[in-house]
C-alpha positions as CSV (number, residue, x, y, z in Angstrom):
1,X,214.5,55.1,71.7
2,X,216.7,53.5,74.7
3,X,215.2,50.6,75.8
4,X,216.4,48.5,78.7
5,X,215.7,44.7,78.2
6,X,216.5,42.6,81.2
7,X,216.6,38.7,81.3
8,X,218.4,39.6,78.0
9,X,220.4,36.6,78.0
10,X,217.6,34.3,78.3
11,X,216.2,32.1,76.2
12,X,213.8,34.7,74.6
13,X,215.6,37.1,75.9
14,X,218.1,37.3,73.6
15,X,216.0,36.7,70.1
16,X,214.2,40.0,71.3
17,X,217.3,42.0,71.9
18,X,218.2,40.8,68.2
19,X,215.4,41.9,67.1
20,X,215.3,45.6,68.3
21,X,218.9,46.0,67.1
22,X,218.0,45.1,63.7
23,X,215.3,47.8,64.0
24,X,217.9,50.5,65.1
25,X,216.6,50.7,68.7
26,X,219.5,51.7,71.5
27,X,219.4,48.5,73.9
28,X,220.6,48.0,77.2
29,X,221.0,45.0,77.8
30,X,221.0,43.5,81.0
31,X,221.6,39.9,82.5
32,X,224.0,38.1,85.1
33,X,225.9,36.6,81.8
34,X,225.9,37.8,78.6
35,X,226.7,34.7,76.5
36,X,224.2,34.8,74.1
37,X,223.7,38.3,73.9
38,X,224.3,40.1,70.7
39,X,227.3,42.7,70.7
40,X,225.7,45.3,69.3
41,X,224.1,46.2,72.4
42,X,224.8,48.1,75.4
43,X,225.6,44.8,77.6
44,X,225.5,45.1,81.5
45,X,226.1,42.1,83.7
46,X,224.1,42.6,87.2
47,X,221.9,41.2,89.6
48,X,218.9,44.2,89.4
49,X,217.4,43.5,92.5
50,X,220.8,44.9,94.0
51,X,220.3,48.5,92.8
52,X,218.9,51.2,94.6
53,X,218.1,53.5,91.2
54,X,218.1,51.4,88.5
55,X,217.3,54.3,85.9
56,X,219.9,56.6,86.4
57,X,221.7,53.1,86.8
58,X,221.2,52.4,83.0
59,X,221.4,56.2,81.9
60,X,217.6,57.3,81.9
61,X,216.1,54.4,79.6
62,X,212.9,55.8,77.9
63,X,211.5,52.2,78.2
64,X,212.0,48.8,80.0
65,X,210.8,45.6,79.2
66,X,211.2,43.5,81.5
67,X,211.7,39.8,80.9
68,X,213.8,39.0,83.8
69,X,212.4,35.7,85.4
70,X,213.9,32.2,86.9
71,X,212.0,29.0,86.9
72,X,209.9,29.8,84.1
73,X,209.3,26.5,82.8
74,X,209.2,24.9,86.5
75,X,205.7,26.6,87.6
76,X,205.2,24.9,91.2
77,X,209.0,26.4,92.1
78,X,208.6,28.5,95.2
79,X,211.3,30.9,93.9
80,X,208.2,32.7,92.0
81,X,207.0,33.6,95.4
82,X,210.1,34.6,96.9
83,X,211.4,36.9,93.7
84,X,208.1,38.7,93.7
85,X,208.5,41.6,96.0
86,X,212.2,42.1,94.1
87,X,210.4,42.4,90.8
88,X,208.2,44.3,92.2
89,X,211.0,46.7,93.8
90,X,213.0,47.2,90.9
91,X,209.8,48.3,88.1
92,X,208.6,50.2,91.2
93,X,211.7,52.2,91.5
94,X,212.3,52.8,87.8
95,X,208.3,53.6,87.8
96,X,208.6,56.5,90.1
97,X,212.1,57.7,89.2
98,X,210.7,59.2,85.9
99,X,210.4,56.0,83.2
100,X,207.9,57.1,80.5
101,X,207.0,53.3,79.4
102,X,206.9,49.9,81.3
103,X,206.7,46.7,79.6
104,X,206.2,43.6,81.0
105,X,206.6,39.5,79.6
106,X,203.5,37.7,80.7
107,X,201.9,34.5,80.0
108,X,198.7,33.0,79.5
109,X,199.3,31.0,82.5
110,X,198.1,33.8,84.6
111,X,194.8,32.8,83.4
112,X,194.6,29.4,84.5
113,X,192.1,26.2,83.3
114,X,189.9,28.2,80.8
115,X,188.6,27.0,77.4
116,X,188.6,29.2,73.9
117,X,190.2,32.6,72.9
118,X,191.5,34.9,75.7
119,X,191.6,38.5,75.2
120,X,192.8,41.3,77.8
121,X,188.8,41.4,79.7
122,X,189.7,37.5,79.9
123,X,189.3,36.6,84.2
124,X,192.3,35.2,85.5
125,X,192.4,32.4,88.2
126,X,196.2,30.9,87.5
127,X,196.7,27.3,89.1
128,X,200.6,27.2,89.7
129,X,203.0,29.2,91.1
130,X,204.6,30.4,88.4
131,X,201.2,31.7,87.0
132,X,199.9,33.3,90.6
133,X,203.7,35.3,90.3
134,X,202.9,37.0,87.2
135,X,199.2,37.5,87.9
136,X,200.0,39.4,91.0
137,X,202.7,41.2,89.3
138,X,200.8,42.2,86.8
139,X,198.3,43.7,88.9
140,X,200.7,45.6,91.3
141,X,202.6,47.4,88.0
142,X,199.3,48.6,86.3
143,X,198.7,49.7,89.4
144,X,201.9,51.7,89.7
145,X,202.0,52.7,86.2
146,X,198.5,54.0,86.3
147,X,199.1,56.6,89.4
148,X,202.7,57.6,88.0
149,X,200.8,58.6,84.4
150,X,203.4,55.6,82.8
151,X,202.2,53.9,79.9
152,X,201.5,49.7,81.0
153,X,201.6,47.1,78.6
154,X,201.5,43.5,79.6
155,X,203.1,41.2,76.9
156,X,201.0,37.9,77.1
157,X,202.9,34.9,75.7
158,X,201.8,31.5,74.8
159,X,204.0,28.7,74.0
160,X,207.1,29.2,71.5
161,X,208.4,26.9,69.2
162,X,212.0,26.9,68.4
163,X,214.4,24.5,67.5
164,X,217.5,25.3,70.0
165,X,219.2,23.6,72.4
166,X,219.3,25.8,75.0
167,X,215.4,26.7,76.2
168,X,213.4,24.0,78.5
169,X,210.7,24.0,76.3
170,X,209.3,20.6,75.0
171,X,210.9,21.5,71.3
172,X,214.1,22.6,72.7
173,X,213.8,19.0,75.3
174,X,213.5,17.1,71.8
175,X,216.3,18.8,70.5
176,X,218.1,17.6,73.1
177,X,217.1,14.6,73.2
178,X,217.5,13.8,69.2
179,X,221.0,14.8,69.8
180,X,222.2,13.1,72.9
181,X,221.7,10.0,70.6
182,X,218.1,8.7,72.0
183,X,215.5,7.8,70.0
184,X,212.2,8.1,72.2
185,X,210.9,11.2,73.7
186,X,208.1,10.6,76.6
187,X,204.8,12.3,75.7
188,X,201.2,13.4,76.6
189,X,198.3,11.9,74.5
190,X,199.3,15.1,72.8
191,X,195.4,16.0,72.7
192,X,195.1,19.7,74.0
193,X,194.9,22.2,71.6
194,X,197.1,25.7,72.1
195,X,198.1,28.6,70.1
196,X,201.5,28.1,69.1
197,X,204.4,30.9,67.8
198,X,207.2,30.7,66.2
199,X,210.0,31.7,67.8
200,X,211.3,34.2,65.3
201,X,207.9,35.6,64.6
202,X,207.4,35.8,68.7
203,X,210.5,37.9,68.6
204,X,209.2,40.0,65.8
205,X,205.8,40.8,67.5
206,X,207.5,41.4,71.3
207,X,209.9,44.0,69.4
208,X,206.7,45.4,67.7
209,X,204.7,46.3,70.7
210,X,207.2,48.0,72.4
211,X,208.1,50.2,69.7
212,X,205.1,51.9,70.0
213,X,203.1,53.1,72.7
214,X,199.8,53.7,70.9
215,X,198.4,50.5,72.1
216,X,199.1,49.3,75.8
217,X,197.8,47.2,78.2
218,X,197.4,43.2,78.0
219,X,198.4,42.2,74.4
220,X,198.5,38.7,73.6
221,X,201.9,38.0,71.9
222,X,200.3,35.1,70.2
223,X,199.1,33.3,66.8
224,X,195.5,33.7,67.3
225,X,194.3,30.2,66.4
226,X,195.0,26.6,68.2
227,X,196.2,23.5,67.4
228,X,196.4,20.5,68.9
229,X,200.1,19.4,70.3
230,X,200.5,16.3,68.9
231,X,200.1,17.9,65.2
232,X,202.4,20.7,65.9
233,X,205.0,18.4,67.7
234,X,204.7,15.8,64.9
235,X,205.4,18.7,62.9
236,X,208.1,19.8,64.5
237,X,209.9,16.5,64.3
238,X,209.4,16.3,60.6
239,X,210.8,20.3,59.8
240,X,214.0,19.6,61.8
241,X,214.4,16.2,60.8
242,X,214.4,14.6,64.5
243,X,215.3,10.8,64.8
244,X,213.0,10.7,67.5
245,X,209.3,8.8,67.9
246,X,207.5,10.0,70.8
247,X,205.9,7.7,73.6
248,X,202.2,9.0,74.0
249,X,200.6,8.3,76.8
250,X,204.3,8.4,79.1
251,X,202.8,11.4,81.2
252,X,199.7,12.9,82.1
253,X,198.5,16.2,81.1
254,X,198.9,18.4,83.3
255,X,195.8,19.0,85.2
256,X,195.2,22.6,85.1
257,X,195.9,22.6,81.3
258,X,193.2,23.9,79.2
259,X,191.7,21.2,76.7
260,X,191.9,24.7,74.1
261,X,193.1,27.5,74.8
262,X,194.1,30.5,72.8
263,X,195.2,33.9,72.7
264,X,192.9,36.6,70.9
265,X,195.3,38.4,68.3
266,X,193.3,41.5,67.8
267,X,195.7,43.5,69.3
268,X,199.1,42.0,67.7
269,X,197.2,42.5,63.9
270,X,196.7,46.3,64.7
271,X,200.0,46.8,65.6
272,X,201.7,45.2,62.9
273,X,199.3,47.0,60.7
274,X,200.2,50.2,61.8
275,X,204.3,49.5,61.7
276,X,203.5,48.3,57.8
């Protein structure tokens, strides 16, 4: 299977590249910098929104997923606005140039202030930028995919934990903080409660749904239960060994944060079921 991954050089990016690799997939990988992409792939550095046919571009690729995306972790940037119509572009054209499977990274930000488990019949009402970007996106590529007989699947994330420097993340922001020397890190009440994955086992499941094509549409790439951040921060501290004490009560939660919110991991158990 030839799979193009874009945003491969991001910060999940390239743990999902990894992963396909180790599973014998052909990648492409694609990015304006390949720093932290591994080797093994096929590595192209370019701006997508520049091509006009992206799929005979990267050689006919039997399947994209697309993780491409700036600003993530900054969801009132306008850029999610203005990149729209180029992400939009660039799956149409590989869409209706002949791609057999479309894969796209999601998040549960799409669904905005809700309480309990979300599954793919979930209603979405997203309260920031970022999550109104992907929402619509969404939308617009099942659309596509569903009149060009393309298999869809959304990849719904929920919030990562990993211990590298280089994410914006609140685990990768203590990280940095614990090793530019300072020893408070400003913090919520910590109260919320979400479904947290680790980073490797996010990898892992991303890898796994688009190795098969069996089951599409939304799937939550997810844990399946929540926990409240202040546990799973404290937590985090301890397991890296962080010289850090956190200040609760610095910030405010955010105000279209969900007091508990989690993804329904239905989907994700059959898959991995079915890959052994």
């Amino acid at each position: 299977m030839k799979i193009l991954v874009t945003g491969a050089n991001g910060y999940l990016g390239k743990g999902v590249v990894k992963a396909l690799l180790d599973d014998g997939a052909n990648v492409i990988a694609a990015d304006f910098d390949d720093t932290h992409v591994d080797q093994r792939a096929d590595v192209v550095k370019i701006n997508l929104f520049e091509l006009e046919d992206p799929y005979y571009f990267f050689g006919r690729p039997d399947v994209v997923l697309h993780m491409a995306w700036r600003d993530g972790f900054v969801h009132e940037s306008v850029n999610h606005i203005k990149d729209l119509p180029n992400h939009m572009s660039f799956l149409t054209k590989l869409i209706e140039s002949g791609i057999g499977k479309v894969a796209v990274m999601g998040s549960m930000h799409e669904v905005g202030f809700f309480e309990g488990s979300i599954n793919e019949n979930t209603p979405c009402n997203p309260q920031s930028l970022y999550g109104i970007s992907k929402n619509a996106l969404r939308r617009i590529v099942e659309q596509k995919c569903r009149q060009n007989n393309v298999v869809f699947q959304w990849l719904r994330g929920f919030y990562i934990v990993g211990n590298s420097e280089d994410g914006c993340s609140i685990f990768s922001k203590m990280v940095q903080t614990a090793h530019a020397g300072k020893k408070e890190f400003p913090f919520t009440l910590g109260l919320n409660q979400f479904d947290f994955l680790d980073y490797d086992v996010c990898c892992r499941q991303i890898a796994d749904v688009v190795e098969q094509e069996k089951i599409d549409g939304i799937i939550n790439i997810c844990a399946g239960r929540p926990e409240k951040l202040a546990d799973r921060v404290e937590a985090f501290i301890k397991e890296n060994e962080l010289d850090i004490q956190l200040q609760y009560g610095a910030f405010p939660d955010r105000p279209y944060d969900s007091k508990a919110i989690w993804g329904d991991d239905f989907k994700i158990r059959m898959i991995e079921k079915v890959k052994g």
